[in-house]
GUNUKOL-414209 format. One line per field, with one value per atom (N, C-alpha, C): x, y, z; residue in one letter; atom name. Coordinates in nm, 4 decimals. Layout:
X: [X|...]
Y: [Y|...]
Z: [Z|...]
residu: [a|...]
atome: [CA|...]
# end
This chain:
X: [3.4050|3.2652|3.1914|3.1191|3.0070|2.8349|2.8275|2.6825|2.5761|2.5082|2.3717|2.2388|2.2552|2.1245|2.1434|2.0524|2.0600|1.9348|1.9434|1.8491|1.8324|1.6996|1.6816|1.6090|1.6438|1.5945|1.4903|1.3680|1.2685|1.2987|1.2633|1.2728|1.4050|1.4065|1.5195|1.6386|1.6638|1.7088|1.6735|1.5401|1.4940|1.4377|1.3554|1.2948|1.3420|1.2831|1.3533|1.2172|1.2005|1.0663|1.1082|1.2220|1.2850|1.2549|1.3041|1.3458|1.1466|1.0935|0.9748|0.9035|0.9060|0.8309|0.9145|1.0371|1.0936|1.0737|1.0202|0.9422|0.8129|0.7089|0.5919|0.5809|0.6989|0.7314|0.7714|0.8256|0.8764|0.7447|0.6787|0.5612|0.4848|0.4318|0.3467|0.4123|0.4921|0.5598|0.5660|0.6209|0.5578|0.3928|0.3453|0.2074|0.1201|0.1489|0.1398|0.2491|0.3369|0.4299|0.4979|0.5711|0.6226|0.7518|0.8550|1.0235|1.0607|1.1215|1.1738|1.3258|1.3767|1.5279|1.6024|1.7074|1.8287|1.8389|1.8481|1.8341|1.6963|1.6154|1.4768|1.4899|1.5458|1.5705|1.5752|1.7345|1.8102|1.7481|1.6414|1.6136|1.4569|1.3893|1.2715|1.3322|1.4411|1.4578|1.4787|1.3910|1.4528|1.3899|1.3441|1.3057|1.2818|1.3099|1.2797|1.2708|1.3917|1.3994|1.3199|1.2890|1.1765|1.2375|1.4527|1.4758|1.4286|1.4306|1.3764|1.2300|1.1680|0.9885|0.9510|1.0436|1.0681|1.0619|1.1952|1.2420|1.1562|1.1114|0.9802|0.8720|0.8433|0.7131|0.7324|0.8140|0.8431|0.8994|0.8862|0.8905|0.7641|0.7810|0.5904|0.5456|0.4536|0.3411|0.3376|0.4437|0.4436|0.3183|0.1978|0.1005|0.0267|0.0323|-0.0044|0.0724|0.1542|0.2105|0.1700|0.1459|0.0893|-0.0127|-0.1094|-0.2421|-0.2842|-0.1760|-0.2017|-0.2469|-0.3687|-0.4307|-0.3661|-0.2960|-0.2146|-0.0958|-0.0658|0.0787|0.0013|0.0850|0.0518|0.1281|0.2323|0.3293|0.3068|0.1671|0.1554|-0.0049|-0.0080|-0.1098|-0.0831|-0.1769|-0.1156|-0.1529|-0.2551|-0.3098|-0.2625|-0.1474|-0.0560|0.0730|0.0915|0.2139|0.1841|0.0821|0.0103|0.0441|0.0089|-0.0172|0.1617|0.2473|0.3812|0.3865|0.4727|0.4659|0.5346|0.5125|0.5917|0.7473|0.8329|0.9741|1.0015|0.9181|0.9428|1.0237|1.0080|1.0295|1.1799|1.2068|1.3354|1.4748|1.5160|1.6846|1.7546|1.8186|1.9465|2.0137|1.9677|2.0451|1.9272|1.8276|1.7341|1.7297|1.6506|1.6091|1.7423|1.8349|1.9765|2.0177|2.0250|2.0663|1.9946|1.8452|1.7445|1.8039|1.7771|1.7324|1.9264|2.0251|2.1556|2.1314|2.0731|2.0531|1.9892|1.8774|1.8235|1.8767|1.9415|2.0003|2.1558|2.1812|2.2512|2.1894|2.0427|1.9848|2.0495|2.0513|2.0736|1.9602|1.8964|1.7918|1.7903|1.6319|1.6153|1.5070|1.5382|1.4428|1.4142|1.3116|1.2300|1.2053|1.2976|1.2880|1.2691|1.1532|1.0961|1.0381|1.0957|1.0097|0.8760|0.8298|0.6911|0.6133|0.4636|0.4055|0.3775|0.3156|0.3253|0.2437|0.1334|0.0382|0.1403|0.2034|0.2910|0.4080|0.4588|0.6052|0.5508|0.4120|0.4059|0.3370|0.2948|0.2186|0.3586|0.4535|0.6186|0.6740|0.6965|0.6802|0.5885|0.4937|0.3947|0.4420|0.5237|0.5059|0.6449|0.6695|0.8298|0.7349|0.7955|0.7572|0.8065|0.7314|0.7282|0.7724|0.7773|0.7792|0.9073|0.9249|1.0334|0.9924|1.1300|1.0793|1.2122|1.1191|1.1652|1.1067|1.1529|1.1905|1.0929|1.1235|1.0159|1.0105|0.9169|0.9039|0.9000|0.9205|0.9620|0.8698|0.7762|0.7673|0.7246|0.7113|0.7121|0.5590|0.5031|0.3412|0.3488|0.5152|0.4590|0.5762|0.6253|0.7453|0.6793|0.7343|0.7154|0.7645|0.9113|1.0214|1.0832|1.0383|1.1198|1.2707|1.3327|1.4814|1.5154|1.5824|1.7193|1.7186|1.6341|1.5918|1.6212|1.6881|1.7787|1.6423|1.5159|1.4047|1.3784|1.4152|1.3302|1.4159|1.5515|1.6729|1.6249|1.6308|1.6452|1.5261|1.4444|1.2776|1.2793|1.3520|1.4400|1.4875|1.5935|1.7331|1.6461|1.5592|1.4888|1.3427|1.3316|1.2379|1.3043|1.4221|1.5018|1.5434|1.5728|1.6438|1.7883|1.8382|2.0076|2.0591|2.1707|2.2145|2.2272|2.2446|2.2769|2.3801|2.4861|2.6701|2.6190|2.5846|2.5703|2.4622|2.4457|2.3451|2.3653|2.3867|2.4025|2.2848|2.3267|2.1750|2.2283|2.1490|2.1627|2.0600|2.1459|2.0613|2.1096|2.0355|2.0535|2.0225|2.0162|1.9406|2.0723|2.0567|2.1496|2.0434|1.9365|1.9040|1.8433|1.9020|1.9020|2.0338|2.1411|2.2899|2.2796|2.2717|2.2672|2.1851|2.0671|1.9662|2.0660|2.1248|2.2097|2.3390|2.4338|2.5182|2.4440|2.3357|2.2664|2.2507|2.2328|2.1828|2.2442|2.3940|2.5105|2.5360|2.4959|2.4676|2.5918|2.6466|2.7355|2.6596|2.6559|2.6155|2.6821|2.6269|2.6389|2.5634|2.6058|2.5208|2.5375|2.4274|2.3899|2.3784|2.4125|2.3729|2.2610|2.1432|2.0284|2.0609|1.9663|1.9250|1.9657|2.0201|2.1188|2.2932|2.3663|2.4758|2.5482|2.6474|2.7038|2.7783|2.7486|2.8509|2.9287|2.9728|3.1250|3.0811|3.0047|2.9557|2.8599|2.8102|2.7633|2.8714|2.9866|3.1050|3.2010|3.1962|3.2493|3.1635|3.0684|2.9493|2.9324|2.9051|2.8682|3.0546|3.0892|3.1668|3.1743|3.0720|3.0881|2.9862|3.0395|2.9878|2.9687|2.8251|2.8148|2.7852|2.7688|2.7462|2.5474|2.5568|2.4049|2.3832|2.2783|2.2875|2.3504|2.3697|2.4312|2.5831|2.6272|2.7433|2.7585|2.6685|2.6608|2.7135|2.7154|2.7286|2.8767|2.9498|3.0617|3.0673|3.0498|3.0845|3.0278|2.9346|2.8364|2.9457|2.9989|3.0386|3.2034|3.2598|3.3748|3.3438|3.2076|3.1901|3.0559|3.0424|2.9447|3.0067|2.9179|2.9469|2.9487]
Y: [4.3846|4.3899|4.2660|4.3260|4.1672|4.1655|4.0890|4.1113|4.0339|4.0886|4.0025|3.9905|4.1312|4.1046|4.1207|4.0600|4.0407|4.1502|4.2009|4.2678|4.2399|4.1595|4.1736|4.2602|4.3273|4.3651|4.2582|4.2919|4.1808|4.1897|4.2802|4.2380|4.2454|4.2037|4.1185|4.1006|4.0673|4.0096|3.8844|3.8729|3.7428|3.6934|3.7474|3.7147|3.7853|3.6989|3.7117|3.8065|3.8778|3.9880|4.0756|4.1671|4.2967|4.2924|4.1587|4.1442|4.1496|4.0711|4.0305|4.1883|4.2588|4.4172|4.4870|4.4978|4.5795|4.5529|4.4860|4.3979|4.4503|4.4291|4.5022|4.6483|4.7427|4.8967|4.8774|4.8043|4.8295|4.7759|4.6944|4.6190|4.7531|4.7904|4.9484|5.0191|5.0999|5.1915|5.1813|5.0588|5.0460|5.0364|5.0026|5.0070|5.1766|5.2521|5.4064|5.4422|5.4202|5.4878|5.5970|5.5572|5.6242|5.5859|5.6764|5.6579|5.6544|5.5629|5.5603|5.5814|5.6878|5.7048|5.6090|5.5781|5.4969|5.4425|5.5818|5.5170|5.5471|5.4837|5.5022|5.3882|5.2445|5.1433|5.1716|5.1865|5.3079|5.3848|5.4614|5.5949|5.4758|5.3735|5.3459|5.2451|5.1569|5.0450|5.0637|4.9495|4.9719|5.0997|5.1800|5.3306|5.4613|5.5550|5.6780|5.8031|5.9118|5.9985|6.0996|6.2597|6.3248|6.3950|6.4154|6.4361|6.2774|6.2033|6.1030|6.0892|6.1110|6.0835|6.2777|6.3900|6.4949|6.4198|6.3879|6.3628|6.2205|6.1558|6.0293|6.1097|6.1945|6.3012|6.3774|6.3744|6.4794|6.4165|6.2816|6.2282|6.2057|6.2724|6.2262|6.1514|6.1449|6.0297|5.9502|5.9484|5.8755|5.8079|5.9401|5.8666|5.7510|5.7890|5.6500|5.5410|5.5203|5.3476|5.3481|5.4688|5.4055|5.3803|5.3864|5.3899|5.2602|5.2029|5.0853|4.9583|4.9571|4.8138|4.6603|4.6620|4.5398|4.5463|4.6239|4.6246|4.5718|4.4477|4.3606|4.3830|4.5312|4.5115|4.4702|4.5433|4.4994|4.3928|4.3666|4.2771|4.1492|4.1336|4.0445|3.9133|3.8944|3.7667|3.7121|3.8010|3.7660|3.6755|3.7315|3.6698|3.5549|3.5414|3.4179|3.3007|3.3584|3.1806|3.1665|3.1872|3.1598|3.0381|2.8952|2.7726|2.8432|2.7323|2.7334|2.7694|2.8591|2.8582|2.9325|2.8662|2.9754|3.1463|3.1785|3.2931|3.3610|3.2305|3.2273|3.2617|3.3324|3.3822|3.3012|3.2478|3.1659|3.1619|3.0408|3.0836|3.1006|3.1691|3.2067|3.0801|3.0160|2.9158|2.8651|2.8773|2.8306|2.8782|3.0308|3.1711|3.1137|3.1539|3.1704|3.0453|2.9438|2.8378|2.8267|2.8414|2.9025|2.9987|3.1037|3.2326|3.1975|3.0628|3.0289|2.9947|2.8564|2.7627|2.8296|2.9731|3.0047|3.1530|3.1346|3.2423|3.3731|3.3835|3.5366|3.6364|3.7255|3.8033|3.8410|3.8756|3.8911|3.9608|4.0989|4.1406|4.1471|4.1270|4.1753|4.3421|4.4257|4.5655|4.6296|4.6594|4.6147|4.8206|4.8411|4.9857|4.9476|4.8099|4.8038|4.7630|4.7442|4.7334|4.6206|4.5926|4.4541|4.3553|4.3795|4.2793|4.1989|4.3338|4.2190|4.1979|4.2443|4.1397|4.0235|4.0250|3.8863|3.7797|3.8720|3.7326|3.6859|3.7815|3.7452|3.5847|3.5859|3.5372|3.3787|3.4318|3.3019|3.2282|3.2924|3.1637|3.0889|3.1090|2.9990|2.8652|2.7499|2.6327|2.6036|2.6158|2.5541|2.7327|2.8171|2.9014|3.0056|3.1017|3.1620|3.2066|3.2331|3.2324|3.3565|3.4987|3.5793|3.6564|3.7597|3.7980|3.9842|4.0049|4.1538|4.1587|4.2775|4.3439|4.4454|4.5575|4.6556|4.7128|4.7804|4.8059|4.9719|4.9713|5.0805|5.1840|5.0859|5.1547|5.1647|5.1433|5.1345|5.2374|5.3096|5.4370|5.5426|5.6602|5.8027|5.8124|5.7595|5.7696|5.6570|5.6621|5.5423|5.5400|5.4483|5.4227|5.5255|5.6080|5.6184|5.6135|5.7030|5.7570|5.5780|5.6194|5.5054|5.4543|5.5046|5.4731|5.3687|5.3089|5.1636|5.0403|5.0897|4.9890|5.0445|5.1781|5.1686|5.1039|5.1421|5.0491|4.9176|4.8198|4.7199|4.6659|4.7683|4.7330|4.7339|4.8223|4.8768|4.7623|4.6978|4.6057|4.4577|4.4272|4.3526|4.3962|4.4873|4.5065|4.5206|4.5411|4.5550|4.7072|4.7041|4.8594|4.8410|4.9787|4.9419|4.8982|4.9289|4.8782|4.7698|4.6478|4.4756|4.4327|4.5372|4.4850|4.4449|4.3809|4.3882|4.3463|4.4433|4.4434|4.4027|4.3266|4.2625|4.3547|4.4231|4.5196|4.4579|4.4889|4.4873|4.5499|4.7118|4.8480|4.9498|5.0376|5.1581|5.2420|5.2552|5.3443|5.2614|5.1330|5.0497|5.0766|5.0321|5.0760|5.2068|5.2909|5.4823|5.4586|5.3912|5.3594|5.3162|5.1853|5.1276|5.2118|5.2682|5.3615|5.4697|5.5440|5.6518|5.6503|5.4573|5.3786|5.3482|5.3773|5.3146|5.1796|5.0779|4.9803|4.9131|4.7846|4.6823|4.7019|4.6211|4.6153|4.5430|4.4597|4.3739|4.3769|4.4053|4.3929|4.2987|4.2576|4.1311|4.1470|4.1679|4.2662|4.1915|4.2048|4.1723|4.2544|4.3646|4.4161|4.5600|4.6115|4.6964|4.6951|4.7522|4.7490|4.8487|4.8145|4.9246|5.0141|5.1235|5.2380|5.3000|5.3626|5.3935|5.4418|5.5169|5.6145|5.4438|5.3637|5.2768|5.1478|5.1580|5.0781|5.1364|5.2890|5.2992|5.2970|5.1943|5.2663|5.0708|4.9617|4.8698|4.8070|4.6966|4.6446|4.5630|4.4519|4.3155|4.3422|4.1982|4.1710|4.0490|3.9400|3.8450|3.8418|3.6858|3.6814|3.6120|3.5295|3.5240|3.4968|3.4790|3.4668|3.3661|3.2072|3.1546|3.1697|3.2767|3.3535|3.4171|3.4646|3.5409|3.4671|3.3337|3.2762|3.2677|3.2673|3.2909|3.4038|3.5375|3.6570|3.6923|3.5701|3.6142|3.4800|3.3788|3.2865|3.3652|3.4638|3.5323|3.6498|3.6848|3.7733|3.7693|3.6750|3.6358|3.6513|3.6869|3.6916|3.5743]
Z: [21.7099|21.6658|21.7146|21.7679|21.8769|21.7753|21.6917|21.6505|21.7020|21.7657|21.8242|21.8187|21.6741|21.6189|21.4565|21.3604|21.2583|21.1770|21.1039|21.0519|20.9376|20.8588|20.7172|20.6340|20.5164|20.4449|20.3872|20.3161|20.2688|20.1139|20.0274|19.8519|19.7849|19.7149|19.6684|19.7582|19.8852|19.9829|20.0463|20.0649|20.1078|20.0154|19.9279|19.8176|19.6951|19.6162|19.4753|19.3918|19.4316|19.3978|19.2720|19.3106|19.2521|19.0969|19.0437|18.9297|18.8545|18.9671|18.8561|18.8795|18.9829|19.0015|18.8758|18.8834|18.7670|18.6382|18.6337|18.4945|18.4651|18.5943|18.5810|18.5824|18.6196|18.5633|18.4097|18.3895|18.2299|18.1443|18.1871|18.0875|18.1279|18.2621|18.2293|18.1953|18.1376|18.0918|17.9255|17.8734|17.7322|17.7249|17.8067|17.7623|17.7517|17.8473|17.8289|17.7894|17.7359|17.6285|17.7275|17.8468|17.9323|17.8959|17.9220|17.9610|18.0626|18.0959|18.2662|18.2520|18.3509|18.3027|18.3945|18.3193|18.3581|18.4728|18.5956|18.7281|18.8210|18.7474|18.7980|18.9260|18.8789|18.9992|19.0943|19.0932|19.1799|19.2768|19.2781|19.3124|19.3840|19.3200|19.4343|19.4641|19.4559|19.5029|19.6389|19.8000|19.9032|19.9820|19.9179|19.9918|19.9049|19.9298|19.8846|19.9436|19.9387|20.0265|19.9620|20.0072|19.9578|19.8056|19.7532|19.6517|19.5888|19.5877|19.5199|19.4566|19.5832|19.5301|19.4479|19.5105|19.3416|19.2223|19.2149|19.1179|19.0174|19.1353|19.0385|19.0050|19.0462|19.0093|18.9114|18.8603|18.7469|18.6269|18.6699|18.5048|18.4541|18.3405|18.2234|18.2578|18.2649|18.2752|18.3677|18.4683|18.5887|18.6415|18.6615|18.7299|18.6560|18.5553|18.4414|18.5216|18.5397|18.5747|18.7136|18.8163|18.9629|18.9583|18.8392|18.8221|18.7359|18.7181|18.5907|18.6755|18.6162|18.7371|18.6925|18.5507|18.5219|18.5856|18.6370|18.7285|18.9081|18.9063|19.0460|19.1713|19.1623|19.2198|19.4067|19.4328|19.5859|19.5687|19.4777|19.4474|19.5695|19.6923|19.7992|19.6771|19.6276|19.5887|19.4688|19.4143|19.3271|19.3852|19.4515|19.5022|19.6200|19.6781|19.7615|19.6172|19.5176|19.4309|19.3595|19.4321|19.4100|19.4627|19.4639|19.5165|19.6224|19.7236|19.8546|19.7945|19.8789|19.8112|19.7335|19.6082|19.5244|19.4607|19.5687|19.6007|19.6601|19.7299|19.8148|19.7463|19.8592|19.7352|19.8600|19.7539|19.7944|19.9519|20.0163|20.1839|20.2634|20.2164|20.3344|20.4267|20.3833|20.4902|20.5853|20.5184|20.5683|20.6539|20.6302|20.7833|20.8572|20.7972|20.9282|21.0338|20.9760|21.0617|21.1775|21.0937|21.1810|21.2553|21.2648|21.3572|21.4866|21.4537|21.5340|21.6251|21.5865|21.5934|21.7673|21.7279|21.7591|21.8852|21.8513|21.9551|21.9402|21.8008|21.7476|21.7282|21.7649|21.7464|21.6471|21.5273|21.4129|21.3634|21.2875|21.2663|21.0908|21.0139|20.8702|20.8904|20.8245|20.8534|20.7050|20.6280|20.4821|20.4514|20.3962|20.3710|20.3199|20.3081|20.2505|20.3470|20.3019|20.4148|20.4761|20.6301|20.6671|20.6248|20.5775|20.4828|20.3642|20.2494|20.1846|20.2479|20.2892|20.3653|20.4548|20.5155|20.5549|20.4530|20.3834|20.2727|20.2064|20.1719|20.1174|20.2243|20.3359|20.4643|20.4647|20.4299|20.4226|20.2824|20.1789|20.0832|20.0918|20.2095|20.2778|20.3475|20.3169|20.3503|20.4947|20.5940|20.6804|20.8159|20.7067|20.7525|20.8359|20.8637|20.9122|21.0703|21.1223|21.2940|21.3318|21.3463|21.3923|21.4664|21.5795|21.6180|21.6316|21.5612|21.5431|21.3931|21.3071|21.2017|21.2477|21.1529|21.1461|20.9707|20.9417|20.7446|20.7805|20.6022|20.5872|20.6136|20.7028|20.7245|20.9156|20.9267|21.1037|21.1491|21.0561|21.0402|21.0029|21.0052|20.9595|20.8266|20.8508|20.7199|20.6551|20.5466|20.4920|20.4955|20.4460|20.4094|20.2616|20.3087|20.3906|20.4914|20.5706|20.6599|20.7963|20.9148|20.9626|21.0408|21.0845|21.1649|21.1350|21.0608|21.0253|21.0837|21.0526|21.1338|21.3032|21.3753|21.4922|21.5376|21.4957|21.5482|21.5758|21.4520|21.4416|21.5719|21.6100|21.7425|21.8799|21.8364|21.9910|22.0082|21.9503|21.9226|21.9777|21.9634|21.9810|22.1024|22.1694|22.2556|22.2724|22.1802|22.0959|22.0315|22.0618|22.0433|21.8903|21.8478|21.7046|21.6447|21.7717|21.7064|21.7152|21.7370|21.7521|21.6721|21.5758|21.4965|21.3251|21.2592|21.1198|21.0205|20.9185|20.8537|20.7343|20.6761|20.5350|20.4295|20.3189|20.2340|20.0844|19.9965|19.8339|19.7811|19.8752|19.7784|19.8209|19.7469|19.7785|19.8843|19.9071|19.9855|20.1330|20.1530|20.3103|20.3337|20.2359|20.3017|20.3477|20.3081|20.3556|20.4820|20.4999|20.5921|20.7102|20.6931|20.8029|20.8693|20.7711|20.8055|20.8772|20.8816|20.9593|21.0927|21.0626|21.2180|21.3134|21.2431|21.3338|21.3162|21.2359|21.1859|21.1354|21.1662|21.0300|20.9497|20.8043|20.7247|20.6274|20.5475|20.4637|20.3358|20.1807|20.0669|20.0039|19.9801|19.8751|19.7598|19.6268|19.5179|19.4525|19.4098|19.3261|19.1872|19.1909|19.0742|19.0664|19.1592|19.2090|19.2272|19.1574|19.1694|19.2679|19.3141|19.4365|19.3962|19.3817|19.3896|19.4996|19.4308|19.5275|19.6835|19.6907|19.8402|19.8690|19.7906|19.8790|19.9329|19.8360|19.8881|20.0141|20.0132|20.1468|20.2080|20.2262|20.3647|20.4187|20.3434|20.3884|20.3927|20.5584|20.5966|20.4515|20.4460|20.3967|20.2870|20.2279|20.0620|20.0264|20.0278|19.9757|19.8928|19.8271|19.6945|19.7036|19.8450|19.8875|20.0185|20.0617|20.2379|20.2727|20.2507|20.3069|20.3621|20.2757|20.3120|20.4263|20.4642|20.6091|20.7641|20.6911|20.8014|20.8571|20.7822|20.8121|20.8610|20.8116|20.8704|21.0089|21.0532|21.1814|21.2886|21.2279|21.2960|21.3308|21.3067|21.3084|21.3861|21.4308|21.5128|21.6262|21.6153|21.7143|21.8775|21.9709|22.0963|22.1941]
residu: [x|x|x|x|x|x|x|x|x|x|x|x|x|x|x|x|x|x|x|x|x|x|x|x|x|x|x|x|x|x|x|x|x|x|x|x|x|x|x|x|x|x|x|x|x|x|x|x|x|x|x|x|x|x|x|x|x|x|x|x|x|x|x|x|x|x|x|x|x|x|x|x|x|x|x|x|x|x|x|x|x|x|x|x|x|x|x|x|x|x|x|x|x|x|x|x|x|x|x|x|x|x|x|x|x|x|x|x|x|x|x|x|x|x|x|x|x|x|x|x|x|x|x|x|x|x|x|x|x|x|x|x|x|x|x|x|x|x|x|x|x|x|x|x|x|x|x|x|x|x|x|x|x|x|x|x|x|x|x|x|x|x|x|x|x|x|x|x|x|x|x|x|x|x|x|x|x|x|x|x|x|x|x|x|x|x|x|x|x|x|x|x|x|x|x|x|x|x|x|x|x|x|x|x|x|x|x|x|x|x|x|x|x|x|x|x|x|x|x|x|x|x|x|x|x|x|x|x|x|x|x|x|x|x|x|x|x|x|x|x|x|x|x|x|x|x|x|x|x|x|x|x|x|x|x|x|x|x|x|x|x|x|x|x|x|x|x|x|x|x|x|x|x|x|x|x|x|x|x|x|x|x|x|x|x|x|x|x|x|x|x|x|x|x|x|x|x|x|x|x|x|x|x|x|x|x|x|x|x|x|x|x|x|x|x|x|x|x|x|x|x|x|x|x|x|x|x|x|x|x|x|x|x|x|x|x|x|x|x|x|x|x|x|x|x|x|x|x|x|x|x|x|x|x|x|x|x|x|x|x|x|x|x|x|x|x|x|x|x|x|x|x|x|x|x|x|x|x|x|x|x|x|x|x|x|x|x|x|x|x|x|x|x|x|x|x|x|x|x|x|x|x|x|x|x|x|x|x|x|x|x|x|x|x|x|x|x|x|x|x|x|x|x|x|x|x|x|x|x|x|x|x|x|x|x|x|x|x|x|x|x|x|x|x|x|x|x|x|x|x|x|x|x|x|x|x|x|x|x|x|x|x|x|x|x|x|x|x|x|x|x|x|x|x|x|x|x|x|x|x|x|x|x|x|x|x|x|x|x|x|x|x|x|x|x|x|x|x|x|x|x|x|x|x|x|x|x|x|x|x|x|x|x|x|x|x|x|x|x|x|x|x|x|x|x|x|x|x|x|x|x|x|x|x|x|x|x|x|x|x|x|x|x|x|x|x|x|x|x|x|x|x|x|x|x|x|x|x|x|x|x|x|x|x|x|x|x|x|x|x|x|x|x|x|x|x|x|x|x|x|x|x|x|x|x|x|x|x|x|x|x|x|x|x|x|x|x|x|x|x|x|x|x|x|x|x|x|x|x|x|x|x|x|x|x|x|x|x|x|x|x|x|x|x|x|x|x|x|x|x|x|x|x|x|x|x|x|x|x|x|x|x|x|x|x|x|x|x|x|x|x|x|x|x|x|x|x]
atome: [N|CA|C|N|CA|C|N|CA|C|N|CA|C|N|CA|C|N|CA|C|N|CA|C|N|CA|C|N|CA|C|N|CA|C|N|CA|C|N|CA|C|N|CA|C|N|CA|C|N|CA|C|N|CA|C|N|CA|C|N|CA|C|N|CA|C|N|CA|C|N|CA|C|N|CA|C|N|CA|C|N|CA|C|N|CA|C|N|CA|C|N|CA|C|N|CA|C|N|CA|C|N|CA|C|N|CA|C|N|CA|C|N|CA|C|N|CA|C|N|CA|C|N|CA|C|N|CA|C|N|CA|C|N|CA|C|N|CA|C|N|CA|C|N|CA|C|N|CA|C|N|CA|C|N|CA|C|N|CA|C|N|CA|C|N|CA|C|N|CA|C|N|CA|C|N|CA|C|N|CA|C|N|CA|C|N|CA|C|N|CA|C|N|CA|C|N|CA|C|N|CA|C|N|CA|C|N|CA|C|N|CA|C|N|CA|C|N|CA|C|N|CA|C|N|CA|C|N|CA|C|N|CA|C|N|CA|C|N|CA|C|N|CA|C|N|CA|C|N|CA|C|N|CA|C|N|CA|C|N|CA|C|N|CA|C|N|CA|C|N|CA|C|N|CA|C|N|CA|C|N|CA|C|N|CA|C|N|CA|C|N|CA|C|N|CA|C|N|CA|C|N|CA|C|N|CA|C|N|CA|C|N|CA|C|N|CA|C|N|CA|C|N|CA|C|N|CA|C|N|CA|C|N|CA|C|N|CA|C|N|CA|C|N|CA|C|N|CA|C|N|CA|C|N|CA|C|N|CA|C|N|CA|C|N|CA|C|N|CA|C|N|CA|C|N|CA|C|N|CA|C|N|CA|C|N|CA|C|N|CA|C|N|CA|C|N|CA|C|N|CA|C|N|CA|C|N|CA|C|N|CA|C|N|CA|C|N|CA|C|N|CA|C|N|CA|C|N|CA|C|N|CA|C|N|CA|C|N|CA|C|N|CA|C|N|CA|C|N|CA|C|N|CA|C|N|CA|C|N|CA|C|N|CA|C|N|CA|C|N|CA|C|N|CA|C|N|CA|C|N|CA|C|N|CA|C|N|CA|C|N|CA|C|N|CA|C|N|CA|C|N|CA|C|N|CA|C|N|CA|C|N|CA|C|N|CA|C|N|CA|C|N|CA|C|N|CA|C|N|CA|C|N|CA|C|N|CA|C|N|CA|C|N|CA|C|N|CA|C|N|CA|C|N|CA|C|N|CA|C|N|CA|C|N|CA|C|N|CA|C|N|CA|C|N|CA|C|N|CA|C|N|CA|C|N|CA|C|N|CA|C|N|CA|C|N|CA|C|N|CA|C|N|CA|C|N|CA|C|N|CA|C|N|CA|C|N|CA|C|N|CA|C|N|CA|C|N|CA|C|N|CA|C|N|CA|C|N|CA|C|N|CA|C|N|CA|C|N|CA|C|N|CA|C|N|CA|C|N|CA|C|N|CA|C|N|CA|C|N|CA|C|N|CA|C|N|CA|C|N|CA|C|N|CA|C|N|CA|C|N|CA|C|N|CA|C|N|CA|C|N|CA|C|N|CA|C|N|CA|C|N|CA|C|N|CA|C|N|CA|C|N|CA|C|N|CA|C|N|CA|C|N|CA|C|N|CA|C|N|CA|C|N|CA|C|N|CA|C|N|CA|C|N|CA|C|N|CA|C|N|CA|C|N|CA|C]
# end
């Protein structure tokens, strides 16, 4: 295995987002007196295939929480007044600046769109230096769906076997395996189940970890 390009997932992978958005579903949801079932996470974290966005449509009251103007979730000017950093999950700045360091190609491959994944982007101090984007407004199909990784490879100029993608959702791993993809999960706010444990190679505990697994297969 030769990897020569790196692929990141953006929320709760590079940033530490997941936790505070899943917060603002549960604060709208008690506030219209909605139930969100068990694996509601699960099912939007990362992407959304078309049994998925069914199955979010058909819980009560749903449109009440896409409609709730106290929910900030793509609010750009919410997340601009985060301090520099702030935001950062563990390692980022660390990979990045190793990937560099090592003239590894790199892509931000985000089912969201590119306004917030770069305002996400802008609240890193001194800033990040990659390679292409890839979101979810410059695709047809979100994740699962593998278009967002190949756009990724082909953007880079890299096949997809030499590519490894760093995910913390169950529906980017399914995404990367589609792609032909390594793959590596980071776990956030998502836990891995079994069909997502046979599907990703590797398993950190945060990015600075990666580095080893890229320094053991680097070309």
């Amino acid at each position: 295995m030769k990897i020569k390009a790196v692929l990141f997932d953006c929320d709760g992978l590079m940033f530490d987002t997941e936790r505070i958005s899943q917060q603002m579903w549960r604060d709208s949801a008690a506030r219209n007196h909605v139930t969100l079932p068990d694996d509601f996470f699960v099912r939007i974290t990362g992407g959304h295939s078309q049994a998925d966005r069914d199955y979010i449509h058909a819980i009560p009251g749903i449109d009440l929480l896409f409609n709730d103007p106290k929910k900030k979730r793509f609010d750009l000017e919410f997340w601009k007044g985060f301090y520099p950093d702030r935001l950062n999950k563990k390692g980022l700045k660390e990979l990045y600046a190793w990937l560099n360091e090592q003239g590894c190609r790199i892509a931000v491959c985000s089912s969201s769109s590119r306004a917030y994944v770069e305002t996400l982007i802008g609240t890193v101090e001194g800033g990040l230096k990659y390679d292409a984007i890839v979101c979810g407004d410059m695709v047809r199909h979100p994740k699962p769906d593998p278009e967002i990784f190949l756009r990724g490879a082909q953007l880079l100029g890299v096949q997809p076997e030499n590519c490894l993608v760093l995910e913390d959702s169950r529906q980017g791993i399914l995404a990367a395996h589609a792609a032909g993809m390594h793959s590596c999960f980071i776990e956030d706010t998502i836990a891995p189940d079994d069909l997502m444990r046979s599907y990703f190679e590797f398993a950190c505990g945060d990015l600075s970890e990666v580095i080893a697994i890229l320094s053991e297969n680097a070309e």
